[in-house]
ZAMARGU-4260 file (C-alpha; in steps of 0.2 Angstrom, whole numbers, plus 5000, padded with zeros to 4 digits):
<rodrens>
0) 5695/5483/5436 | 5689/5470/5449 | 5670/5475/5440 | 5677/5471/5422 | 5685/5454/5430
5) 5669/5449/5439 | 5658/5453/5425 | 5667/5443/5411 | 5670/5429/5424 | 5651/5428/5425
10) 5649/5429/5406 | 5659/5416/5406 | 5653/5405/5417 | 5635/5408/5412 | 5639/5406/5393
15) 5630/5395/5381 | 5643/5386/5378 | 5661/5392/5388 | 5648/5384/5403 | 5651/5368/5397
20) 5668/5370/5396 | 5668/5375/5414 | 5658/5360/5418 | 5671/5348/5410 | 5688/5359/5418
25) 5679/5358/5437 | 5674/5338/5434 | 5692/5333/5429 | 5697/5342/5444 | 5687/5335/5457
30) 5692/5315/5448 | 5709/5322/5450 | 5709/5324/5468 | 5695/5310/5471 | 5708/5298/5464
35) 5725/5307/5472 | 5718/5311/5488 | 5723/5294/5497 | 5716/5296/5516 | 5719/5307/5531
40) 5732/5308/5542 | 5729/5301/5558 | 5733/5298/5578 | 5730/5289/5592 | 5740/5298/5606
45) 5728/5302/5619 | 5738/5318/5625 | 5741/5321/5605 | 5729/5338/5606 | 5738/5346/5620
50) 5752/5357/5619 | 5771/5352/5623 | 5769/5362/5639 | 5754/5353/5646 | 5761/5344/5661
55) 5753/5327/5655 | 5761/5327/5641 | 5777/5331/5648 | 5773/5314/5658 | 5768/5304/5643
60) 5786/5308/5635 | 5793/5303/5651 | 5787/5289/5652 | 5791/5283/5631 | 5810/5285/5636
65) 5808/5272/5650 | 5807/5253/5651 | 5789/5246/5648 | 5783/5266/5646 | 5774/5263/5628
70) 5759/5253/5633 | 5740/5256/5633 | 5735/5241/5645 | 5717/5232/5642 | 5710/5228/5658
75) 5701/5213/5660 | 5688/5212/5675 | 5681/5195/5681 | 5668/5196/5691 | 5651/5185/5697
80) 5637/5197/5698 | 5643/5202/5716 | 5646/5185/5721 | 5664/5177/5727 | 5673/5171/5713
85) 5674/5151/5711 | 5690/5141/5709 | 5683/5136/5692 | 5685/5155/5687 | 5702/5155/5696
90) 5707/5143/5682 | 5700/5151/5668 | 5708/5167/5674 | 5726/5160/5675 | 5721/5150/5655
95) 5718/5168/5651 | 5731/5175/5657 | 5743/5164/5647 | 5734/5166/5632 | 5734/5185/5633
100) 5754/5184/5632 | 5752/5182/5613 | 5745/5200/5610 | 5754/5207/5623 | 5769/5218/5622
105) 5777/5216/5639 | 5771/5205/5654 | 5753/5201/5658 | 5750/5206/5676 | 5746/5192/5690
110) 5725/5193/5695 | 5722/5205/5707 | 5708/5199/5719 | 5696/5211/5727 | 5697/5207/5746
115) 5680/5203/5745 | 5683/5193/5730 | 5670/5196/5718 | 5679/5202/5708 | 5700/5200/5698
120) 5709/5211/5688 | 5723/5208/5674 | 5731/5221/5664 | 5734/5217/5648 | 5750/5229/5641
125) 5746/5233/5625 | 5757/5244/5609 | 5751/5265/5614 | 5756/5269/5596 | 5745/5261/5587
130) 5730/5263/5575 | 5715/5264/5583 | 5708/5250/5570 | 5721/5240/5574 | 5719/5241/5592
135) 5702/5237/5589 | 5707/5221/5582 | 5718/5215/5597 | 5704/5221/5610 | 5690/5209/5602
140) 5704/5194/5601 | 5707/5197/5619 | 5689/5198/5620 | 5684/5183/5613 | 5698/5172/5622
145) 5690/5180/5640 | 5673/5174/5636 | 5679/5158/5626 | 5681/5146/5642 | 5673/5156/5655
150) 5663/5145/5669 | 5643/5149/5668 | 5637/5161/5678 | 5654/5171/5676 | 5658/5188/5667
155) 5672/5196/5659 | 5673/5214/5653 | 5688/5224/5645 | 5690/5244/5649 | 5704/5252/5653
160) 5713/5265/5641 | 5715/5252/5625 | 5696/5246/5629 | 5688/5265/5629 | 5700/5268/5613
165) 5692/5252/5606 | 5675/5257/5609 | 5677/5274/5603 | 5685/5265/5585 | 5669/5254/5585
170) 5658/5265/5590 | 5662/5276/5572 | 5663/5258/5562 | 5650/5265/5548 | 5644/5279/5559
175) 5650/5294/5546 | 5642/5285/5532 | 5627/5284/5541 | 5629/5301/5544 | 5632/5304/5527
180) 5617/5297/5522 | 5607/5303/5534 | 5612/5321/5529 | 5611/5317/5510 | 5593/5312/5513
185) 5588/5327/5523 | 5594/5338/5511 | 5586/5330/5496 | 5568/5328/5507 | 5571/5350/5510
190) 5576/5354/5491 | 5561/5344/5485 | 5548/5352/5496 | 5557/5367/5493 | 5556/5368/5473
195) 5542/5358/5473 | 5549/5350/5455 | 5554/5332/5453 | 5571/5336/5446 | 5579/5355/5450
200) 5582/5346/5466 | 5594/5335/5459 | 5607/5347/5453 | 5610/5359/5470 | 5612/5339/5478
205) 5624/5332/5465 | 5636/5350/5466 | 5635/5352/5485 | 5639/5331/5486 | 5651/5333/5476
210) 5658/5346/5483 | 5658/5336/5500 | 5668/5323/5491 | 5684/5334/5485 | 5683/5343/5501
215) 5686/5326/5511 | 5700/5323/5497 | 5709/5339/5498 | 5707/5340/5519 | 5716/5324/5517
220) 5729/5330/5505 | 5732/5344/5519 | 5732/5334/5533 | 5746/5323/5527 | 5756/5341/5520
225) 5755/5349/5536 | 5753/5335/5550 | 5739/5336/5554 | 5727/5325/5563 | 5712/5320/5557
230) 5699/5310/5566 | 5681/5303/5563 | 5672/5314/5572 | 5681/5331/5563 | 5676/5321/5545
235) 5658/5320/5553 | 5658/5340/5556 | 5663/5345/5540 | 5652/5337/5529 | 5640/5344/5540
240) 5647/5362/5537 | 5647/5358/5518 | 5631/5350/5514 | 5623/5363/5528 | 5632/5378/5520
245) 5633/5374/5502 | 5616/5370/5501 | 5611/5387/5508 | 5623/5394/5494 | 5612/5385/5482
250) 5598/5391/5489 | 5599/5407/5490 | 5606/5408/5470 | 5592/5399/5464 | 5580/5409/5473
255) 5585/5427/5464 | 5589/5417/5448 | 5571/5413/5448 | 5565/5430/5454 | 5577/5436/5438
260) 5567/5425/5426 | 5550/5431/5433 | 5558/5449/5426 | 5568/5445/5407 | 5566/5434/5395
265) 5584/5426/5392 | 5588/5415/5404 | 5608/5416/5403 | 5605/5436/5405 | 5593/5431/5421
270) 5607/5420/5428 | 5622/5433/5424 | 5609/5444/5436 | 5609/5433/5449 | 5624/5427/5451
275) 5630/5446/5452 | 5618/5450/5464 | 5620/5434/5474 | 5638/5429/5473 | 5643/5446/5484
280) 5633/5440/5498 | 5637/5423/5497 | 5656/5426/5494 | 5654/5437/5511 | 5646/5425/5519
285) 5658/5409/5516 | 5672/5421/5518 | 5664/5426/5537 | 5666/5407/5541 | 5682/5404/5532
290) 5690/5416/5543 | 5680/5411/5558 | 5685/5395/5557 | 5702/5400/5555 | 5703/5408/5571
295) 5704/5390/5578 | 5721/5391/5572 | 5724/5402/5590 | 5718/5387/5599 | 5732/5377/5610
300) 5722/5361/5608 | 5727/5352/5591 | 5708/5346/5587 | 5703/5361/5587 | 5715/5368/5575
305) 5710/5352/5566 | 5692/5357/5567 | 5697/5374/5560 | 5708/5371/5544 | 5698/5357/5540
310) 5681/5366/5539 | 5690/5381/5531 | 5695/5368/5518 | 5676/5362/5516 | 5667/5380/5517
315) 5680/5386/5503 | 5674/5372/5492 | 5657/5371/5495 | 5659/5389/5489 | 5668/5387/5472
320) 5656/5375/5467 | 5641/5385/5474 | 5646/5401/5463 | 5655/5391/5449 | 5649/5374/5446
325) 5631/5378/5450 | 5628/5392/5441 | 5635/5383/5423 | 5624/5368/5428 | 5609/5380/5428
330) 5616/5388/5412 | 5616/5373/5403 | 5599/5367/5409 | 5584/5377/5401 | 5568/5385/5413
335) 5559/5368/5412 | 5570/5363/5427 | 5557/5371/5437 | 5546/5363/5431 | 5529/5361/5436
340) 5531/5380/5442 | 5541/5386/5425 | 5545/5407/5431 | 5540/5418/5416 | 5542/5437/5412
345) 5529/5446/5418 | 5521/5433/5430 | 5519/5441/5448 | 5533/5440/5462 | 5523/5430/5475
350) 5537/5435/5487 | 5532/5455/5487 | 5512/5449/5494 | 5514/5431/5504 | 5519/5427/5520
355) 5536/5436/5525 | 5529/5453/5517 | 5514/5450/5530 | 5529/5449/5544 | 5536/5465/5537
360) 5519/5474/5539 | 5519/5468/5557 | 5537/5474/5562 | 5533/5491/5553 | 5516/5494/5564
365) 5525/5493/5582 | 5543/5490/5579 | 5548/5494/5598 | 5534/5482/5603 | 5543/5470/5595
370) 5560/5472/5599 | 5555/5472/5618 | 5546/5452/5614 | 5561/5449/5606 | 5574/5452/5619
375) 5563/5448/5631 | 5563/5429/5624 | 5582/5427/5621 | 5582/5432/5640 | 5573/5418/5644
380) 5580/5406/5634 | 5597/5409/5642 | 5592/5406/5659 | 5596/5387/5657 | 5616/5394/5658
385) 5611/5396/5678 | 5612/5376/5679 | 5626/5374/5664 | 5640/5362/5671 | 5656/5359/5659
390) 5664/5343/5659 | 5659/5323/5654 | 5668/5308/5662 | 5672/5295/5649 | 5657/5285/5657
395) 5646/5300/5650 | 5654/5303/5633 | 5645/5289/5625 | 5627/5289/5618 | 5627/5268/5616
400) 5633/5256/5624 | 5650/5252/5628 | 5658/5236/5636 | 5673/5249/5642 | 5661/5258/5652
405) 5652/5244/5659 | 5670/5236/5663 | 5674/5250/5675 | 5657/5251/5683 | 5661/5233/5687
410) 5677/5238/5694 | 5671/5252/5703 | 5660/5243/5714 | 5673/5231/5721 | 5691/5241/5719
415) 5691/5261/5719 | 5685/5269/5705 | 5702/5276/5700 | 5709/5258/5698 | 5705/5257/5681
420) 5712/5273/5678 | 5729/5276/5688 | 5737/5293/5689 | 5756/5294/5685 | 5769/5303/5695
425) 5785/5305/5687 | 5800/5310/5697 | 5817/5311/5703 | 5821/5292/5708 | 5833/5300/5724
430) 5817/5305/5730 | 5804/5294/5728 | 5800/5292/5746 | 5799/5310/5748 | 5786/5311/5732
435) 5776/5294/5743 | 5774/5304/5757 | 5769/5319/5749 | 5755/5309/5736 | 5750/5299/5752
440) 5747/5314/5760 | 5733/5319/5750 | 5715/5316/5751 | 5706/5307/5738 | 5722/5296/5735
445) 5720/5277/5740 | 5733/5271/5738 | 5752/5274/5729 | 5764/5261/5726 | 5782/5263/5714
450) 5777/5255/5695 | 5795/5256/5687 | 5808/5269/5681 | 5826/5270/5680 | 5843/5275/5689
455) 5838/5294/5687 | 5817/5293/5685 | 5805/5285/5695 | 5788/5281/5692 | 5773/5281/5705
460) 5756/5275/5701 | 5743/5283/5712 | 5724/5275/5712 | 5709/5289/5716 | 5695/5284/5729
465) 5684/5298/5715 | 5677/5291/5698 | 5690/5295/5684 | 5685/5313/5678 | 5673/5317/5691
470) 5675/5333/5695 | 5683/5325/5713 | 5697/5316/5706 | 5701/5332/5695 | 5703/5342/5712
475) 5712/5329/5719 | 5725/5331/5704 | 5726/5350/5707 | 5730/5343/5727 | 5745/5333/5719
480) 5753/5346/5709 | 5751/5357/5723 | 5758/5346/5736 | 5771/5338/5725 | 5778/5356/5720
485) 5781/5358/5738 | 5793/5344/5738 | 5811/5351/5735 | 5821/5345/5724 | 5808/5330/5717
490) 5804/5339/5699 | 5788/5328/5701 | 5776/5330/5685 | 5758/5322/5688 | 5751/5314/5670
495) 5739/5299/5666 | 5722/5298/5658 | 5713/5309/5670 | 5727/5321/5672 | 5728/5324/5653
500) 5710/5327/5653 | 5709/5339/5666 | 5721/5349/5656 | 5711/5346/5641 | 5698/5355/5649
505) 5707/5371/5656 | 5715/5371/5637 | 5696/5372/5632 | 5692/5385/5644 | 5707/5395/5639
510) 5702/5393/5619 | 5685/5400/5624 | 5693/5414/5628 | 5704/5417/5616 | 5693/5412/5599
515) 5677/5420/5605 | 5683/5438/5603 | 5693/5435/5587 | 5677/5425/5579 | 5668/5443/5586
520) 5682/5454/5578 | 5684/5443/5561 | 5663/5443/5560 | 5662/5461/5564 | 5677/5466/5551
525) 5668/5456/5536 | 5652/5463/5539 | 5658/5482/5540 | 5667/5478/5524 | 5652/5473/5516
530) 5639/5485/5523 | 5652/5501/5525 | 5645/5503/5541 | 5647/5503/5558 | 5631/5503/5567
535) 5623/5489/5560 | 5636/5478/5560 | 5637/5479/5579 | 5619/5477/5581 | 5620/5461/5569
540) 5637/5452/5579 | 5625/5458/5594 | 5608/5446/5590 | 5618/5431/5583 | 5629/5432/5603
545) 5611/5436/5608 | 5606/5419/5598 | 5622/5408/5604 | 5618/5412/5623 | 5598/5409/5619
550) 5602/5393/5611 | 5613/5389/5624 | 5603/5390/5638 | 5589/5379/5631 | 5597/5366/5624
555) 5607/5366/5643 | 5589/5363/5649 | 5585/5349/5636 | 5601/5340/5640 | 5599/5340/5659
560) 5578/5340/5661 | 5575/5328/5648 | 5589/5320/5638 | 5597/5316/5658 | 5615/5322/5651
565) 5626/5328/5666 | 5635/5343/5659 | 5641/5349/5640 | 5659/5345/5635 | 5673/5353/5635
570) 5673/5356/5618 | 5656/5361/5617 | 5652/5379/5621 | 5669/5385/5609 | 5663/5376/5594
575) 5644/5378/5596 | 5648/5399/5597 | 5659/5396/5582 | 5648/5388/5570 | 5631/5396/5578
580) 5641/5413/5576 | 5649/5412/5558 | 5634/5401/5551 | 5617/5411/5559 | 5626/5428/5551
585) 5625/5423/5536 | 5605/5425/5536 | 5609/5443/5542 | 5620/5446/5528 | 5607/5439/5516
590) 5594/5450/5524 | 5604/5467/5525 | 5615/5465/5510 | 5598/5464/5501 | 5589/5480/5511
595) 5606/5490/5509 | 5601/5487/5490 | 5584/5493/5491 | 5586/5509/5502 | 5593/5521/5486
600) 5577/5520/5482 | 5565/5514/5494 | 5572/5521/5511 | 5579/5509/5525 | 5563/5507/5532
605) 5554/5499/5515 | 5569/5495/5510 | 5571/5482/5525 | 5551/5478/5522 | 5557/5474/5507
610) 5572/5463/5510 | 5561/5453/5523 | 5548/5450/5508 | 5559/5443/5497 | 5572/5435/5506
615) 5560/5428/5519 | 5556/5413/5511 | 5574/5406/5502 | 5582/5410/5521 | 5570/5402/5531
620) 5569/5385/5520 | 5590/5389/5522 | 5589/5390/5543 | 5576/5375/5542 | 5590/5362/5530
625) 5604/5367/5542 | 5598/5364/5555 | 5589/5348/5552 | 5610/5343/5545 | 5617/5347/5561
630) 5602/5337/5572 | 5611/5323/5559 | 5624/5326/5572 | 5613/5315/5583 | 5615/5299/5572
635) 5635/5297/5579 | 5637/5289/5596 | 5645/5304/5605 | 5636/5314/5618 | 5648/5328/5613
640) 5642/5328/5594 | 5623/5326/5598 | 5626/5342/5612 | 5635/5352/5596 | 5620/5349/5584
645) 5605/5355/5596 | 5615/5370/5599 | 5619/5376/5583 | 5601/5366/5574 | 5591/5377/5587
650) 5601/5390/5586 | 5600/5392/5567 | 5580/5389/5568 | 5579/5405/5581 | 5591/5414/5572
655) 5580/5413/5556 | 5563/5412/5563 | 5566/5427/5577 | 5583/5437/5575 | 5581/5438/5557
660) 5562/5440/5555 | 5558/5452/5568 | 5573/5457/5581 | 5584/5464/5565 | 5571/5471/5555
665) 5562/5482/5572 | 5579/5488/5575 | 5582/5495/5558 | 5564/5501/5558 | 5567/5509/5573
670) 5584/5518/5569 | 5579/5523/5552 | 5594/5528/5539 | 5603/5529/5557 | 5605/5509/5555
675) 5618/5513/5541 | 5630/5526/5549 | 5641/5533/5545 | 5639/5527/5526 | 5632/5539/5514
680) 5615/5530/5517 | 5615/5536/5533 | 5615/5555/5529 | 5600/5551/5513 | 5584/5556/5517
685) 5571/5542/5515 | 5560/5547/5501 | 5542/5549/5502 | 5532/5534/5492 | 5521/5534/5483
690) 5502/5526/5485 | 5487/5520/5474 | 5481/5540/5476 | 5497/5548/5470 | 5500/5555/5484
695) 5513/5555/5500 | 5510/5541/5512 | 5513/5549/5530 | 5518/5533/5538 | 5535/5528/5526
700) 5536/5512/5536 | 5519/5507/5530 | 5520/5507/5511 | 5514/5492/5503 | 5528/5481/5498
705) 5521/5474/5481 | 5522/5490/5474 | 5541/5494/5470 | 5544/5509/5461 | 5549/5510/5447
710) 5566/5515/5448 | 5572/5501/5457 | 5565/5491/5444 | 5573/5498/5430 | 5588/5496/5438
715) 5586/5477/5442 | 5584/5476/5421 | 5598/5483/5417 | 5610/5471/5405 | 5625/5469/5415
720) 5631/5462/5397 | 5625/5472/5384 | 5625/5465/5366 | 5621/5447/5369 | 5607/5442/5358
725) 5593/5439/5369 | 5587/5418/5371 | 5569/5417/5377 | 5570/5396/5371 | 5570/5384/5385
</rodrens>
């Protein structure tokens, strides 16, 4: 029934002329939710991605419910390029000060002078619930009004929470559509010199762009249906997952659509071919990352979740238009879309004699040889992890300038460095001297002094000696909790900027753990579907973790050795195994999906020779366009995003060039029919081939690749839709 289903859903979309209709239906469907989408959902609560029981949070809902608690101050630091400040910048200071009153929503704060006097602080309380745009606006006023009057020689810099969310919002000002167009012109470059034709190009680009387009609209739709929070830097990954995957769909249906040409005259019959072989393997594949992403859903931080729903959204997408909307594009075009290099019955396969079928030869001659190399290289590429350090201070998250970051270097060299971020102690007001003495206890505190509160809550600001979200100031929280637990009867709660990212991080480390052995289990699942086997589908989850850890470890090196980045993010290693994991299987479904095809009839061990062969080339121009997408990464200001796509970009590129070219194909050539146990594959004898001198070549792992039998190839030509008159025009 599903067979009957498939079939006529090919026929139909591959018709002469129902194709057409397809075209029409999916292009009012994509205007209809271009023009209805409206835009995201959006936040701007720093602790917004934690869960309720994160003690920061806690804190921050505290604080809302008392007096002057909904603020995000702006920090202003004077200073004089280490000298004393003059009474010239005294005045300006207090003009300032006076002027600030206007954007602010409670009082500005008196200057605070640094005993040394080279430099003076004045917080500026600003709305907390506000758009980050918005906030933007009010931080280049404040800005503007510092710098306006300000004596010669004098500087003022704004940082603080409302400064770093500034900077964060300007930092992405036009940064996703230079992403955009950066990854639109990468992928157009690839297709041209893939094709080699000045127009086939044209049409995998305009469905996958498009594809990108509704994607954005109905991730918008969602976000707004089920709250949730969508921000520029999830937009940014998921058209990377769409153009990255979607093209690779494109790919690798164009590529056996071609190979079908080579083999039958009508062209729609050709299509209907490939899009049966195809579509299988590419449905397995997008539904292998659907469902990987998905398991983000198990994470406790929001933006992961975001992450995960939204790239689900764009990898579904990018799917039905790879397998519907392509596919009648191509129907309606004729062969001279491949023109200059037009595919016609009868010509050769280049595939079965060029490059990749040289590879086969080579794995087939010393397989073991090979797999040693090849495990011996992951191993050494994973070494970097020795020197891996998790974690980036907001002073290291950006790749550009920021006047937030300058701001608190300022600050940091005449005030402690956790002035411009104080830690926040909520607790019982009846004992707040006891909560003091036990914050003043603590080493690494400065100094601790009440901010506020009411008759039954009392608020205690605490200033670190450490940088904020050095790896000292987070120990020095862990102190506080401990030391404030001890007080009886306190119910003190520690929050603030560095708090909440400190439980950012131990949220992060406790989604690594959790996601990374469902992505295993989901991956693992799908692919013993698909193959009805067991053993190779641990061996394949086996290279791509292989792969991660590989990748891993050398891009660690490149970020420490030569790109001076202190450590990877938080965020990093979950979503770099994620898309490393769901997208580099792919190839291996490709590959496999393709041998387990060929080895009824030509054994598993020519049968792999074979996949390699033929696949060799469409996945490896695939690995090469996904990762040149995610290096796009790097156009975006964040270090987290630029770390994400060299992980996954070099990752992808060994995946294809190594895992997939030798490691796999040794292994199966090493295990034989054993690769596909327990299927019925497993248990089939491989059959003897036959050579130029009719007779049995000893070596079955050494028969020439361009000599298919004919069997296989009388069963490539058989009319999945008998009856249709034959077109050989176009």
């Amino acid at each position: 029934m599903g067979t009957t289903v498939g079939t006529r859903l090919t026929a139909i979309i591959c018709g002469r002329w129902s194709a057409w209709l397809v075209l029409l239906t999916m292009a009012a469907f994509s205007a209809l939710v271009i023009g209805f989408a409206g835009d995201p959902r959006t936040g701007n609560d720093p602790t917004g991605a934690l869960p309720d029981t994160a003690e920061s949070v806690q804190v921050a809902e505290l604080r809302r419910q008392l007096p002057g608690g909904q603020v995000n101050p702006a920090l202003v630091v004077y200073s004089r390029d280490g000298q004393p400040l003059t009474a010239a910048d005294d005045a300006a200071i207090t003009a300032d000060r006076a002027a600030f009153a206007r954007d602010a929503v409670g009082d500005v704060s008196p200057p605070v002078y640094a005993p040394d006097r080279t430099a003076a602080l004045v917080a500026v309380p600003l709305p907390a619930e506000i758009d980050p745009v918005a906030l933007g606006d009010i931080v280049d006023r404040l800005r503007a009004q510092a710098r306006a009057d300000l004596p010669a020689g004098a500087t003022a810099e704004i940082t603080g929470g409302a400064g770093f969310t500034a900077d964060v919002a300007a930092a992405f000002d036009g940064a996703n559509f230079t992403l955009l167009a950066a990854t639109v012109a990468v992928v157009a470059a690839l297709l041209l010199v893939t094709y080699r034709s000045p127009w086939l190009w044209l049409v995998p680009l305009a469905v996958v762009g498009t594809a990108d387009v509704v994607s954005n609209g109905l991730i918008a739709i969602v976000s707004r249906a089920i709250d949730l929070r969508i921000d520029a830097s999830t937009t940014g990954i998921v058209d990377v997952l769409v153009f990255g995957a979607g093209t690779n769909y494109a790919l690798l249906l164009i590529a056996r659509y071609r190979e079908e040409l080579r083999r039958v005259p009508d062209r729609r019959q050709a299509l209907r071919r490939a899009l049966s072989s195809a579509g299988p393997a590419i449905t397995a594949s997008a539904l292998t990352v659907v469902l990987s992403l998905l398991t983000l859903l198990a994470a406790v931080l929001a933006n992961d979740r975001a992450i995960g729903v939204a790239g689900a959204v764009g990898i579904t997408t990018a799917m039905v238009y790879g397998l519907v909307v392509l596919p009648a594009a191509l129907s309606v075009c004729g062969r001279g879309l491949f023109w200059p290099f037009i595919p016609r019955p009868g010509q050769p396969d280049p595939t079965r004699t060029g490059l990749w079928a040289r590879a086969g030869n080579l794995v087939s001659r010393r397989p073991r040889t090979v797999l040693a190399g090849s495990l011996l290289l992951l191993a050494v590429l994973a070494t970097g992890l020795l020197d891996a350090r998790i974690g980036l201070s907001k002073t290291e998250q950006f790749r550009v300038s920021a006047e937030s970051i300058d701001g608190l270097a300022t600050l940091s060299r005449s005030f402690p460095s956790g002035t411009a971020d104080p830690v926040i102690v909520v607790a019982d007001a009846a004992r707040t001297p006891a909560v003091l003495a036990a914050v003043e206890s603590v080493d690494g505190v400065a100094s601790a002094r009440p901010a506020g509160g009411d008759d039954d809550l009392a608020v205690v600001e605490v200033v670190l000696q450490a940088e904020p979200d050095s790896t000292e100031s987070y120990q020095a929280i862990t102190d506080l909790r401990a030391a404030l637990d001890a007080v009886p009867d306190a119910n003190a709660l520690v929050g603030g900027s560095v708090a909440t990212n400190l439980d950012t991080r131990e949220a992060a480390l406790r989604d690594l753990r959790v996601v990374v052995p469902l992505v295993l289990v989901v991956v693992l699942a799908v692919l013993i579907v698909l193959l009805r086997s067991i053993v190779a589908p641990l061996i394949l989850v086996g290279t791509v973790v292989a792969t991660f850890f590989a990748a891993l470890g050398a891009a660690t090196t490149l970020f420490t050795q030569v790109l001076g980045y202190p450590a990877l993010d938080t965020s990093v290693p979950l979503l770099s195994f994620l898309f490393l994991v769901a997208l580099g299987v792919d190839y291996n479904i490709f590959l496999t999906t393709r041998a387990r095809e060929e080895a009824p009839v030509e054994g598993t061990r020519q049968g792999m020779r074979t996949a390699l062969a033929v696949t060799g080339g469409v996945i490896t121009s695939a690995g090469i366009l996904l990762a040149a997408v995610f290096a796009v990464l790097g156009v975006l200001p964040l270090v987290t995003l630029t770390e994400i796509g060299i992980i996954v970009g070099f990752g992808v590129l060994l995946d294809t060039l190594l895992v997939r070219t030798l490691l796999v194909p040794a292994i199966a050539m090493v295990l034989g029919r054993r690769f596909w146990w327990p299927s019925a594959l497993a248990r089939r004898p491989d059959p003897e081939p036959a050579t130029a001198g009719g007779g049995a070549d000893p070596d079955p792992a050494s028969a020439s690749v361009g000599a298919g039998p004919a069997p296989a190839a009388a069963s490539v030509s058989a009319d999945p839709m008998p009856g249709r008159r034959a077109d050989t025009g176009g």
